[in-house]
BAFI-3210 file (N, C-alpha, C; in Angstrom, 3 decimals, decimal comma, padded with zeros to 6 digits):
// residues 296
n [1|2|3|4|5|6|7|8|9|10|11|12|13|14|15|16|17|18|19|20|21|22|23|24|25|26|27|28|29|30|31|32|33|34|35|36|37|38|39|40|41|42|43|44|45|46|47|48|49|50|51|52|53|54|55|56|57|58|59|60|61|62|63|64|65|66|67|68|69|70|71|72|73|74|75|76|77|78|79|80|81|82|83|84|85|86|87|88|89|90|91|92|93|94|95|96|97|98|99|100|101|102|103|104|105|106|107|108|109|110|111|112|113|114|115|116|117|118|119|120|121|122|123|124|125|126|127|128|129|130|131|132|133|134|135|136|137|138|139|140|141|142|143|144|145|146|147|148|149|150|151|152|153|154|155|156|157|158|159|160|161|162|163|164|165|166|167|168|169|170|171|172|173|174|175|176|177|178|179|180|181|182|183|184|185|186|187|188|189|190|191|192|193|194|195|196|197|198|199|200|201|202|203|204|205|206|207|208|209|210|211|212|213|214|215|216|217|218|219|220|221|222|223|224|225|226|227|228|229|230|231|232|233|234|235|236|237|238|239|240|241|242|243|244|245|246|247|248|249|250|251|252|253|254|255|256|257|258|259|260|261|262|263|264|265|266|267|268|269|270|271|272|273|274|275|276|277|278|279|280|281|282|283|284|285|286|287|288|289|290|291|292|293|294|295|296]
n.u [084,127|085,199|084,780|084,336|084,443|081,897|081,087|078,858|078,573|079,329|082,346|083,189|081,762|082,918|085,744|085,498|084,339|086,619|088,703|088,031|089,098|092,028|093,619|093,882|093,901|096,548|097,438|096,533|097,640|100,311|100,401|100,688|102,920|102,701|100,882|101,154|101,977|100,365|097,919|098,932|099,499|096,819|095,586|094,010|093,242|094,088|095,274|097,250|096,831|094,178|092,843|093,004|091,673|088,958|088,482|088,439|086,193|084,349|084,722|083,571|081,295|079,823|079,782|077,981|075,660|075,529|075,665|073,211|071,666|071,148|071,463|068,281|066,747|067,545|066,983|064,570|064,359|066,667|068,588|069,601|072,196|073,125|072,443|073,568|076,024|076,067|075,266|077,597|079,717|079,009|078,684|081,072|082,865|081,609|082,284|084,959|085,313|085,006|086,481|088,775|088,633|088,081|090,752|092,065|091,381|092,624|094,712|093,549|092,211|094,344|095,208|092,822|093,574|096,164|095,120|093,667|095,089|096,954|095,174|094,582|097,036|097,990|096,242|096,816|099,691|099,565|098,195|100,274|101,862|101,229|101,132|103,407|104,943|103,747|104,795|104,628|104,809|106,240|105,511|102,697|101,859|101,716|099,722|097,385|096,971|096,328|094,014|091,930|090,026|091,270|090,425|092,605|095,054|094,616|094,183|097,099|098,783|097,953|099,232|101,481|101,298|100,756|103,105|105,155|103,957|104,720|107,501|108,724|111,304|109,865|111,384|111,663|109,240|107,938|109,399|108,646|106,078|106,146|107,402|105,664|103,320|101,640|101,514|104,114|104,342|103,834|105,455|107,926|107,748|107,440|109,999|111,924|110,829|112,140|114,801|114,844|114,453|116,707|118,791|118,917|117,450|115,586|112,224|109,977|110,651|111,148|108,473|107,526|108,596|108,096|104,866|105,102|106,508|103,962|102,074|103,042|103,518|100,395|099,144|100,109|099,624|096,951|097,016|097,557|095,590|093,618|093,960|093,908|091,526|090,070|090,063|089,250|086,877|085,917|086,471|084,477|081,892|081,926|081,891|079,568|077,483|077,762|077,917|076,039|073,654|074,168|074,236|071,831|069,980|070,921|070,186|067,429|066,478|067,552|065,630|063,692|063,312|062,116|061,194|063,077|065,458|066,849|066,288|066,031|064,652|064,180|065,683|067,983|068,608|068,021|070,411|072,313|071,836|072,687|075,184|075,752|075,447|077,139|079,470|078,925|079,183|082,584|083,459|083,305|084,668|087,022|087,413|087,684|089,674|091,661|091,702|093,443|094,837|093,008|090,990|087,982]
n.v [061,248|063,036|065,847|067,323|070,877|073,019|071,168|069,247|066,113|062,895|061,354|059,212|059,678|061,883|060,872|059,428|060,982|063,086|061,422|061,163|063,196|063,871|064,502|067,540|068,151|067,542|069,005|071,635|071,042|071,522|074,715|075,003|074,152|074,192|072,566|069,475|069,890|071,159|069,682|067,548|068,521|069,503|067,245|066,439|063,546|063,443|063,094|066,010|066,281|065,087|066,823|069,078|068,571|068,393|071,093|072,324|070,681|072,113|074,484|074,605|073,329|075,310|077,730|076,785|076,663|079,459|080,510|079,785|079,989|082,950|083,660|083,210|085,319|087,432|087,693|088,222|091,049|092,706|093,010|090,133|089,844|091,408|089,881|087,337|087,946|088,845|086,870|085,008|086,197|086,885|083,818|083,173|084,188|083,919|080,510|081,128|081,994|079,631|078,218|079,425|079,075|076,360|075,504|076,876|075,465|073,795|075,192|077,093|075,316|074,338|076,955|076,880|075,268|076,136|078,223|077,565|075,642|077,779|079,301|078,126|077,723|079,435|078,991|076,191|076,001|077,825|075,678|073,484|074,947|074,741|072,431|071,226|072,767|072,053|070,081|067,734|064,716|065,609|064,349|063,278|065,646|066,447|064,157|065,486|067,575|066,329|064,985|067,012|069,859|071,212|071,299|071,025|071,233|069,594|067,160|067,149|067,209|064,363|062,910|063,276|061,911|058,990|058,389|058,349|056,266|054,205|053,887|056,096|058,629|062,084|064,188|063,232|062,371|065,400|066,454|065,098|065,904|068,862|068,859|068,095|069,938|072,502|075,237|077,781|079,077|077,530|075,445|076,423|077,048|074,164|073,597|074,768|073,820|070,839|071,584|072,570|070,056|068,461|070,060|069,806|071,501|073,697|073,076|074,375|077,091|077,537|077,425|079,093|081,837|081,299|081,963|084,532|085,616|085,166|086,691|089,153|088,981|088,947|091,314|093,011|092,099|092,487|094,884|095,998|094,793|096,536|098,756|098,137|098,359|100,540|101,689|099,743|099,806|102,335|101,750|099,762|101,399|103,061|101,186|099,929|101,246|104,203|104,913|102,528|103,858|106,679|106,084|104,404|107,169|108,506|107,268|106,942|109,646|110,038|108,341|110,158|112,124|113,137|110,914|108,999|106,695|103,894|101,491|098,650|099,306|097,990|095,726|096,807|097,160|094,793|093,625|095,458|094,605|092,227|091,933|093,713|091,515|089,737|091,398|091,756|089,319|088,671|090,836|090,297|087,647|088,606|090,600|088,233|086,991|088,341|088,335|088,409|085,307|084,363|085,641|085,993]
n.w [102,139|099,439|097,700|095,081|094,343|093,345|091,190|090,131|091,070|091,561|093,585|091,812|089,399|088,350|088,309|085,943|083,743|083,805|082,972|080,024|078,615|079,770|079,028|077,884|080,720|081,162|079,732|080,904|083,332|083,498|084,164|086,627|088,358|091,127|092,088|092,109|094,928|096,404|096,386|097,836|100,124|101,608|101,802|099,632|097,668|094,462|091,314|089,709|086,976|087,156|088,684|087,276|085,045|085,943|086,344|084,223|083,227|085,186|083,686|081,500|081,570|083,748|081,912|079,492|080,260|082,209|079,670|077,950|079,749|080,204|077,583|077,095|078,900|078,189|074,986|074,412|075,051|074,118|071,118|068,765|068,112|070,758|072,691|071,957|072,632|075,342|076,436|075,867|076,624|080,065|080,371|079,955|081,705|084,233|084,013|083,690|086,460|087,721|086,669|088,059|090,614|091,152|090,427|092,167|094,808|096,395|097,533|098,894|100,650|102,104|103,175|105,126|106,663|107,764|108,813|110,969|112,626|113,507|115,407|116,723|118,772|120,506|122,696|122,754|123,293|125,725|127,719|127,651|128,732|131,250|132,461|132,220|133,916|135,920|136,174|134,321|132,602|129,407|127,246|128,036|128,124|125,305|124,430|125,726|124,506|122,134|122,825|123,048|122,245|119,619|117,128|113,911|114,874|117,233|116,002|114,500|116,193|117,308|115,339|116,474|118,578|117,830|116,654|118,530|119,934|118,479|118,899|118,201|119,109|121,333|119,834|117,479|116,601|116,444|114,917|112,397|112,415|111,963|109,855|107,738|108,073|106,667|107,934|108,266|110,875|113,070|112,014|113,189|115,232|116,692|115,835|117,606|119,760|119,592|119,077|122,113|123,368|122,004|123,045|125,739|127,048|129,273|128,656|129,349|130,134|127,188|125,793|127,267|126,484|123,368|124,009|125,243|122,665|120,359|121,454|121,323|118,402|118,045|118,552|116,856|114,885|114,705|114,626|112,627|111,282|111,773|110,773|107,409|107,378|107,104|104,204|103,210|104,043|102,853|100,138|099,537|100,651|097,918|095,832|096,083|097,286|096,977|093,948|093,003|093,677|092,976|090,033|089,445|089,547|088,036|086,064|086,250|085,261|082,993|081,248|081,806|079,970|076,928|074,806|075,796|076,454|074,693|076,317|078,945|082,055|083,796|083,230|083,549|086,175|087,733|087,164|088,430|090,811|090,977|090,560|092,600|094,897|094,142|094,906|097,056|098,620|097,479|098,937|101,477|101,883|101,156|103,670|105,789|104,896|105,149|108,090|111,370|112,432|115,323|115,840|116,565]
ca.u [084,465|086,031|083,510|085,037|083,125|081,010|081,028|077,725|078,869|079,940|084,001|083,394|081,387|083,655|086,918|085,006|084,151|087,988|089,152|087,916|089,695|092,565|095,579|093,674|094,187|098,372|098,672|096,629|098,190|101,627|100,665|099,911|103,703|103,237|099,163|101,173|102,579|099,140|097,139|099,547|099,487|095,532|095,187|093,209|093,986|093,651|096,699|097,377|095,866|092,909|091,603|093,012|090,235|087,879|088,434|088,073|085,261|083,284|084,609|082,242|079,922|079,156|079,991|077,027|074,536|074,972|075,176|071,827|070,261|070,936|070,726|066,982|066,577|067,595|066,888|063,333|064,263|067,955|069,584|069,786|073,889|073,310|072,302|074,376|077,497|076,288|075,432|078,958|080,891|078,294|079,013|082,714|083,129|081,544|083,069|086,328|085,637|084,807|087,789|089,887|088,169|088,156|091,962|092,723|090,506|093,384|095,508|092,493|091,887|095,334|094,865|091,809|094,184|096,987|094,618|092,566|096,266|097,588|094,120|094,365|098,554|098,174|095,513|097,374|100,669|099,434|097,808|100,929|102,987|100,661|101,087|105,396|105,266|103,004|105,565|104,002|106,049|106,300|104,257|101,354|101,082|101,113|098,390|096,206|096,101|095,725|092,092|091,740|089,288|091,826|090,694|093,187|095,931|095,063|095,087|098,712|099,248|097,914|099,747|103,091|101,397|101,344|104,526|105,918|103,870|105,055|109,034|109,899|111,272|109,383|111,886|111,558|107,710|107,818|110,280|107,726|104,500|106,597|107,867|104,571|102,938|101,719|102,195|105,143|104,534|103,690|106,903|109,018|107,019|108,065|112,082|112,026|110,732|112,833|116,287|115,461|114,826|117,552|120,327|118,310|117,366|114,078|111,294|109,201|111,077|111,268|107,052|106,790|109,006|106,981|104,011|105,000|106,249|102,279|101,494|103,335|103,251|099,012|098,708|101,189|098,809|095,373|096,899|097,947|094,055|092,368|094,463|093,646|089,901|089,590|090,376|088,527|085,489|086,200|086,120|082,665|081,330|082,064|081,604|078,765|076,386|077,709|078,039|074,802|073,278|074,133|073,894|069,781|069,379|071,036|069,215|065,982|066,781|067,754|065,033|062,565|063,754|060,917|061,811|063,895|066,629|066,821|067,039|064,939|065,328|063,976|066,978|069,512|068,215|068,395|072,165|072,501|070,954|073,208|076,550|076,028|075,155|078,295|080,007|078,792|079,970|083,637|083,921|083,062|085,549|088,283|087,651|087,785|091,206|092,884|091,825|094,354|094,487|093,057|090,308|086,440]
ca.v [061,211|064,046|066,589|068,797|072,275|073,291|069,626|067,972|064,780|062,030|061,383|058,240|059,930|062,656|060,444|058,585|061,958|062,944|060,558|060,998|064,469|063,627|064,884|068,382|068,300|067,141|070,261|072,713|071,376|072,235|076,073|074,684|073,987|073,359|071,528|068,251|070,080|072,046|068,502|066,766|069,767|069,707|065,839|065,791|062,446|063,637|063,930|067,705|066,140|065,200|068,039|070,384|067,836|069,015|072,457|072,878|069,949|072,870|075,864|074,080|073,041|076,821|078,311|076,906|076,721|080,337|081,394|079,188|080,838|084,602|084,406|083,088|085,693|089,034|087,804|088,856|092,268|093,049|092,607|088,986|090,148|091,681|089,098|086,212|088,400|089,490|085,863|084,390|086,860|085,753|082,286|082,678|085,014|082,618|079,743|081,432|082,572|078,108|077,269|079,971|078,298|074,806|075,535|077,529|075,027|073,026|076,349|077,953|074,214|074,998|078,238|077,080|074,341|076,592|079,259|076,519|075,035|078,225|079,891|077,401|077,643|079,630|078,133|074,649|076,222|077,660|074,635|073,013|075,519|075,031|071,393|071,412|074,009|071,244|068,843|066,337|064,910|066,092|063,362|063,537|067,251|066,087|063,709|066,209|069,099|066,127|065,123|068,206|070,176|072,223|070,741|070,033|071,138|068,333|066,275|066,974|066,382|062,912|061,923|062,712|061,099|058,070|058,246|057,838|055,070|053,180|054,201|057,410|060,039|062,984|065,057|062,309|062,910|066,640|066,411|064,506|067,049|070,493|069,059|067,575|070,606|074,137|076,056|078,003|079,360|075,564|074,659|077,306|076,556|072,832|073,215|075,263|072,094|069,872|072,009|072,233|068,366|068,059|070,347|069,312|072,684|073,724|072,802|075,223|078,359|077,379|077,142|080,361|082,600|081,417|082,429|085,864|086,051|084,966|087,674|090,372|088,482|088,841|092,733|093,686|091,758|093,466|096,451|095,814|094,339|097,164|099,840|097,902|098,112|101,733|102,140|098,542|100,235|103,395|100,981|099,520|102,465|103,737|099,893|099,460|102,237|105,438|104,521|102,264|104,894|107,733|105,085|104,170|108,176|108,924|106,235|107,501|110,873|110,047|107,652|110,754|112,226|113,105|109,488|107,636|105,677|102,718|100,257|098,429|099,794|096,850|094,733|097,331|097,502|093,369|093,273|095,893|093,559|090,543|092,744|094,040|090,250|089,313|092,156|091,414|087,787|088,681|091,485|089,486|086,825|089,424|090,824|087,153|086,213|089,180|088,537|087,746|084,166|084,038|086,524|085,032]
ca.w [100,710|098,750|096,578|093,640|094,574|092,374|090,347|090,735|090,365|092,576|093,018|090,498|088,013|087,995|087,341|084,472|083,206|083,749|082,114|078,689|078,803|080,801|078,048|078,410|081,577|081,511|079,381|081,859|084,902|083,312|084,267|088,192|088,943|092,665|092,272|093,110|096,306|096,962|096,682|099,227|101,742|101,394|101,712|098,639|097,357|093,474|090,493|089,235|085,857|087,340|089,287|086,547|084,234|086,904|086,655|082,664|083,153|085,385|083,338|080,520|082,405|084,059|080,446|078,869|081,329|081,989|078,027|078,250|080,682|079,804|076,245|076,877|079,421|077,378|073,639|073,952|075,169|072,952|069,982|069,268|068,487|071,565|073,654|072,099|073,557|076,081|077,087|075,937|077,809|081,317|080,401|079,967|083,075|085,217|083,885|084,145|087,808|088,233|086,665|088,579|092,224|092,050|090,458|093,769|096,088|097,263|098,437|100,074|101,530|102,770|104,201|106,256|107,788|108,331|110,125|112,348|113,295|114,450|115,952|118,374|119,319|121,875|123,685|123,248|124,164|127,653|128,008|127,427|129,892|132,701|132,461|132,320|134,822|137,068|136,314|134,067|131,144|127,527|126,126|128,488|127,567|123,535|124,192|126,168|123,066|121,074|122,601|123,883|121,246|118,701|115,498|112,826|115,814|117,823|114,437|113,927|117,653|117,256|114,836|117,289|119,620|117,590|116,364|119,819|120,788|117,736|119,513|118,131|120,112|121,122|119,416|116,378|116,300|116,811|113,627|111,397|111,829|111,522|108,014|106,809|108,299|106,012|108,945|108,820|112,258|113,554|111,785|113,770|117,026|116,564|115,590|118,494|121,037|118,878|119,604|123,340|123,583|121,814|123,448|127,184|127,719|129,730|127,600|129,903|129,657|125,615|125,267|128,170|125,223|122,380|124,233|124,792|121,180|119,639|121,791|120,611|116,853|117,378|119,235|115,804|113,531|114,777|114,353|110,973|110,612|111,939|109,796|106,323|106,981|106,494|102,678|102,134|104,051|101,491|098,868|099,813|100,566|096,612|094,787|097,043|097,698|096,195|092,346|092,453|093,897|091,636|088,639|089,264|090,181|086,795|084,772|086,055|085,274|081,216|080,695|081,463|078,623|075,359|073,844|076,954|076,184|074,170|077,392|079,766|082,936|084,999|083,058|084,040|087,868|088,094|086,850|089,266|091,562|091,115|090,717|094,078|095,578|093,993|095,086|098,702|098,936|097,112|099,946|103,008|101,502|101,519|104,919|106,154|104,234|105,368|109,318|111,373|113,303|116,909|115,842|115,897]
c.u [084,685|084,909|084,549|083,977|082,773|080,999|079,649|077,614|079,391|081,534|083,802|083,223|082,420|085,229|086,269|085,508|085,807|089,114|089,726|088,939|090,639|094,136|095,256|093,974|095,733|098,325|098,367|097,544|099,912|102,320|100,459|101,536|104,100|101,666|099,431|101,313|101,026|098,461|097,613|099,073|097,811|095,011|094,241|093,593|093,441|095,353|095,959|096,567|094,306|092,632|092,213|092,124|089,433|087,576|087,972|086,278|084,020|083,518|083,528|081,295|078,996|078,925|078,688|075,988|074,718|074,931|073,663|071,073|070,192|070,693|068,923|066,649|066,377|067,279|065,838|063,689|065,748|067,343|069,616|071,800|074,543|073,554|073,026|075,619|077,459|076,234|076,967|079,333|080,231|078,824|080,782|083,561|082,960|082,011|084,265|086,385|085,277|086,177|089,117|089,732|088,229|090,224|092,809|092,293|091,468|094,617|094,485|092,288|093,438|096,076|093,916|093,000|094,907|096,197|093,678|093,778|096,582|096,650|094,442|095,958|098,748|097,528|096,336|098,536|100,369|099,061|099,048|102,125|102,652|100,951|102,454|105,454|104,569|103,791|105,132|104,605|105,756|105,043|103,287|100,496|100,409|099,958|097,057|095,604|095,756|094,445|091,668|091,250|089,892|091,717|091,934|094,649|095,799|095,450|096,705|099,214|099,162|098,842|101,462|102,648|101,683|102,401|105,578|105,707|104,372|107,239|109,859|110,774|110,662|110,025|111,958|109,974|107,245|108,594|109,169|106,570|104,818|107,426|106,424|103,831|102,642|101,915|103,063|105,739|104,558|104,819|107,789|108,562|107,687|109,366|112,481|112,145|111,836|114,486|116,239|115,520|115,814|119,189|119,593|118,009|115,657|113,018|110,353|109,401|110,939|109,833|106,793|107,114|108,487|105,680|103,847|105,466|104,720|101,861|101,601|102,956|101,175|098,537|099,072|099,856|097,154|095,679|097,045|096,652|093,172|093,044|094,101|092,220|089,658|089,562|089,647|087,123|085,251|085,729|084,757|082,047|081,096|081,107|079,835|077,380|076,526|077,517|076,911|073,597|072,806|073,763|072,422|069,614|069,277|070,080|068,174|065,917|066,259|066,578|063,789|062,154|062,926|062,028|062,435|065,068|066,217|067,048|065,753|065,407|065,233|065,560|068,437|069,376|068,410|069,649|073,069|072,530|072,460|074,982|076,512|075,681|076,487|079,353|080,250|079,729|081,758|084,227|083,788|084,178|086,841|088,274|088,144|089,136|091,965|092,705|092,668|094,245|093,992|091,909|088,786|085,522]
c.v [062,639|064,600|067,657|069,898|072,623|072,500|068,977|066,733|064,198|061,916|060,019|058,825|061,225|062,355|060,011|059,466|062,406|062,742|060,605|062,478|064,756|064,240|066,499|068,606|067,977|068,318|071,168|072,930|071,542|073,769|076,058|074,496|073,141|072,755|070,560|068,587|070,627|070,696|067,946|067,137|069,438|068,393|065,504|064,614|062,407|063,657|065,014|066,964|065,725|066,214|069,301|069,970|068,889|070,183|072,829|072,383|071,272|073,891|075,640|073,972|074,503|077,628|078,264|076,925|078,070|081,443|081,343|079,982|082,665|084,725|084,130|084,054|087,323|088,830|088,448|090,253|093,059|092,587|091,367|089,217|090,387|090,699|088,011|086,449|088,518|087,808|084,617|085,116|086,716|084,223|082,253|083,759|083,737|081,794|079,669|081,404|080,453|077,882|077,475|079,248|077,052|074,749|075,874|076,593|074,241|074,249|077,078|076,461|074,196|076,264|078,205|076,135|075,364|078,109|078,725|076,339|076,520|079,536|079,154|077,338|078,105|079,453|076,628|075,016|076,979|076,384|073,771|073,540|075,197|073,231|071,398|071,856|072,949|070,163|067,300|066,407|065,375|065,517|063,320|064,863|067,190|065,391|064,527|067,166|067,623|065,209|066,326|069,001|071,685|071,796|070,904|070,433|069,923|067,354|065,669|066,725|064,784|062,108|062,253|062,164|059,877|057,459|058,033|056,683|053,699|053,742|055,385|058,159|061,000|063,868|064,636|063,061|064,316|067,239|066,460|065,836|068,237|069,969|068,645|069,121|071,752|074,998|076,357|078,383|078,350|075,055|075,028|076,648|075,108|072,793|073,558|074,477|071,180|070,274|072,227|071,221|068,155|068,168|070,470|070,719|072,499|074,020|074,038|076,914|078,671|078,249|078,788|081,633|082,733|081,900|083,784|086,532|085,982|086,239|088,601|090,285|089,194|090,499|092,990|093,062|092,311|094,472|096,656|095,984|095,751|098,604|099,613|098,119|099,516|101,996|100,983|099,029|101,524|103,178|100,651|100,529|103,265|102,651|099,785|099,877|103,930|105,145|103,862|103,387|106,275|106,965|105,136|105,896|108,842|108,135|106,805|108,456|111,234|109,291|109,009|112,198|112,244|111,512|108,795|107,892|103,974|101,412|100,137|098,289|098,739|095,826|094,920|097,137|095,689|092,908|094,254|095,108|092,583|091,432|093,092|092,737|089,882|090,171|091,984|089,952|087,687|089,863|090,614|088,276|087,564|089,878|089,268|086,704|087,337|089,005|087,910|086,460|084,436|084,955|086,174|086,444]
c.w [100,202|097,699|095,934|093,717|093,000|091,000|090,668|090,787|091,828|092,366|091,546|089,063|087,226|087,740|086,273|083,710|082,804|082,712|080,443|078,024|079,608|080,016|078,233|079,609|082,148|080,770|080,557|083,099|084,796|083,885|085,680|088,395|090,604|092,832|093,003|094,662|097,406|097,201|098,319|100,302|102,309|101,886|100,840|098,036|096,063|092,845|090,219|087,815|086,102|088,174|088,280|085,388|084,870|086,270|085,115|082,695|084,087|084,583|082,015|080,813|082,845|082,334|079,669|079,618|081,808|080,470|078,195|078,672|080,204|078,655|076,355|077,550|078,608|075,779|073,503|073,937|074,260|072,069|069,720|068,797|069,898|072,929|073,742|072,623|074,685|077,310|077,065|076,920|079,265|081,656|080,346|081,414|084,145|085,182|084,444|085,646|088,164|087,772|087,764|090,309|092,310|091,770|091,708|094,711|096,896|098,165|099,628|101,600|102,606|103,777|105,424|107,198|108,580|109,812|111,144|113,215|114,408|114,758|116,689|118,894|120,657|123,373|124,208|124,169|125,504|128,031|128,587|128,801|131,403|133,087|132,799|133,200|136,460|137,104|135,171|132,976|129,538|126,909|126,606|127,811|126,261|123,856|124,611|125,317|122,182|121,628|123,350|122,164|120,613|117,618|114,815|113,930|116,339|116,793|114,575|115,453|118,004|116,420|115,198|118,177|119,584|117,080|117,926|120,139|119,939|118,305|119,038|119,124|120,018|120,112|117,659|115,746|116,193|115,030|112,333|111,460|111,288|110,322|107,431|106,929|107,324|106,799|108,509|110,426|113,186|113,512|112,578|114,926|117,402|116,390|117,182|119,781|120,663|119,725|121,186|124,050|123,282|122,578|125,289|127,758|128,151|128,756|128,015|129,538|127,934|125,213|126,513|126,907|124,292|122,271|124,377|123,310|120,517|120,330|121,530|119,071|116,761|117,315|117,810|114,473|113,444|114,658|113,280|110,150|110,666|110,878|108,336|105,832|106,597|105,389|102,388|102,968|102,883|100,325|098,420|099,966|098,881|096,209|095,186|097,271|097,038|094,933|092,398|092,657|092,916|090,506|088,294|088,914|088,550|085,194|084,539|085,392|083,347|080,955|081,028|080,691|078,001|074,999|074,464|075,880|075,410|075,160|078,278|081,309|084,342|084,498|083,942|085,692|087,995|087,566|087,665|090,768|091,965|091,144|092,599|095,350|095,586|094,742|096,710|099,230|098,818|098,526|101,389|103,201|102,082|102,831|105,720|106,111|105,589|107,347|110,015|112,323|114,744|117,120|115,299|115,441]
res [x|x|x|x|x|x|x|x|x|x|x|x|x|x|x|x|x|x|x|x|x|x|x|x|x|x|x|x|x|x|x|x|x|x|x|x|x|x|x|x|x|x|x|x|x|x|x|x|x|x|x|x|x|x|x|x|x|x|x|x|x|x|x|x|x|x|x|x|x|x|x|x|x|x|x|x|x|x|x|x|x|x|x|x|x|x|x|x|x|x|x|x|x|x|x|x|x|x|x|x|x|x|x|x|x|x|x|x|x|x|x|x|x|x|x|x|x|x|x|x|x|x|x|x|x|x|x|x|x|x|x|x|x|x|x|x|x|x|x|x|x|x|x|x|x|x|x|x|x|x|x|x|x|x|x|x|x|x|x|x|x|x|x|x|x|x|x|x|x|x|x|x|x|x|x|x|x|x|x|x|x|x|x|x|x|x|x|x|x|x|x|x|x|x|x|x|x|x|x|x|x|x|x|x|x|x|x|x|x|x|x|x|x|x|x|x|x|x|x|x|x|x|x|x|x|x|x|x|x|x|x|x|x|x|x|x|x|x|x|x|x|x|x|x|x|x|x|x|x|x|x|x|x|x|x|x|x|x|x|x|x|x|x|x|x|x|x|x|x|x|x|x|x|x|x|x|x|x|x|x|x|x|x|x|x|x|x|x|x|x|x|x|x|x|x|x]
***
């Protein structure tokens, strides 16, 4: 069954919910353009008006529940001006950062496919060469990547496998996954089989070529990977450890000061705290996105 991240709710309670707020959600998902196309790709089986419900339905939801919690947290020690801002703008940050994630969750849910599919390509395709090359036919090979353990690859292998056995042609079935497919590289990989089934050329020589292309395609993309990390270790290194660093060193410094500072320095040191948690999780994210397929 299907969960809306960061929704606590069951899928029912969360169409009910939906529902009642469902014209809000035909205007937001006006600014989503391709949501219907992102759902499909994703196999979420949701409309663009309902999971763009969703998405307002948590940016409320986070919104007050963390006003809630921070204004009770800092009123004793602020301003109560202070604190009712300081807890809106918390509550509407977070919110925002819920609405902006479950809005994205069907592209990212799209990105994990497309980088599971073609992490495993070149495992399937030797697989695939050593098999042709032994003589054994086309369609044996498809069924072997598809129980052969390449998650959502074999997937899309199964479902040419069963497209044959219901009478396609391989070159029929090979058709169908590289259009349903997000892959673009999957898609290419596939026209590729398709045009040498089609014009009877050696399927072998076809899938030996593609294999030394991924190879050059991956050497070109770790080098790419390992050149980007220096300026995003740079980065971390500043966001990270220099600036909190100097920040506490300087706090201490002013607060021992005849008379301090007007501030409580345990507050500032636990928003320090949670900035650099956050900070940790949003970097580890980004190293992750940016790695390139075939790389554990």
């Amino acid at each position: 069954m299907q969960t809306i991240p960061f929704l606590p709710f069951k899928r029912e309670i969360a169409l009910k919910l939906a529902h009642r707020f469902m014209g809000f959600g035909e205007f937001v998902s006006k600014f989503f353009p391709r949501m219907k196309y992102d759902l499909k790709e994703s196999e979420i089986d949701f409309e663009p008006r309902e999971w763009a419900t969703f998405s307002l339905i948590g940016f409320f939801l986070y919104y007050f529940l963390i006003a809630a919690v921070m204004f009770l947290v800092t009123f004793r020690y602020l301003d109560i001006l202070i604190a009712m801002g300081l807890a809106i703008g918390s509550g509407f940050g977070v919110g925002g950062m819920v609405f902006f994630i479950i809005s994205m969750y069907p592209k990212v849910q799209i990105n994990k496919k497309v980088r599971e599919i073609e992490k495993n390509l070149p495992g399937a395709l030797h697989q695939i060469l050593v098999q042709i090359r032994a003589g054994v036919p086309l369609f044996q090979c498809i069924t072997g990547v598809a129980k052969s353990g390449y998650g959502r690859l074999s997937e899309e292998m199964k479902k040419a496998m069963n497209e044959i056995n219901t009478g396609k042609s391989e070159a029929a079935a090979l058709e169908l996954i590289a259009r349903d497919t997000p892959s673009l590289h999957f898609r290419r990989i596939m026209w590729q089989l398709v045009n040498s089934i089609k014009s009877g050329a050696d399927v072998g020589e076809t899938i030996k070529e593609i294999v030394n292309d991924i190879s050059v395609e991956q050497r070109i993309a770790i080098k790419k990977y390992g050149s980007t990390l220096n300026p995003m270790t740079m980065m971390y290194m500043m966001l990270a450890v220099i600036m909190p660093t100097l920040g506490i060193t300087f706090l201490l410094v002013l607060s021992t000061f005849s008379g301090g500072l007007n501030m409580d320095i345990n507050m500032i040191l636990v928003l320090i705290m949670i900035f650099l948690v956050i900070f940790q999780f949003m970097f580890i994210g980004m190293i992750k996105s940016r790695r390139p397929a075939g790389i554990d």
